[in-house]
C-alpha positions, 0 to 999 in steps of 0.5 A: 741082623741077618746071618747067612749060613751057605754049605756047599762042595769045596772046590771054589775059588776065593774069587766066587765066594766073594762074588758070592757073598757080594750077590747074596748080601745084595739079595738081602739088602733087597728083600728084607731091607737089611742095611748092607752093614748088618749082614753077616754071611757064614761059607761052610765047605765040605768035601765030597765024602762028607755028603750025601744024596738020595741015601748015597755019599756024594763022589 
């Protein structure tokens, strides 16, 4: 059963992550095997402040 945990910026839509969970279970299905029903795909938003990169907080 695989679980698939996506962090990204807040900021999309409901429609892109459920583009994006459909493109990513697909991907799965495809890879691995998985039966489309045993994928279970977590979306974490954080805000921008609560990021950093290269020793920098994201802004």
């Amino acid at each position: 059963m695989p679980i698939i945990n996506i962090q990204m910026l807040a900021g999309r839509t409901p429609e892109q992550k459920e583009n994006l969970i459909k493109e990513v279970t697909e991907a799965v299905v495809r890879t691995t095997g998985a039966k489309k029903e045993a994928v279970s795909i977590v979306i974490s938003d954080m805000n921008k402040e609560d990021y950093g990169h290269g020793g920098e907080v994201t802004k």
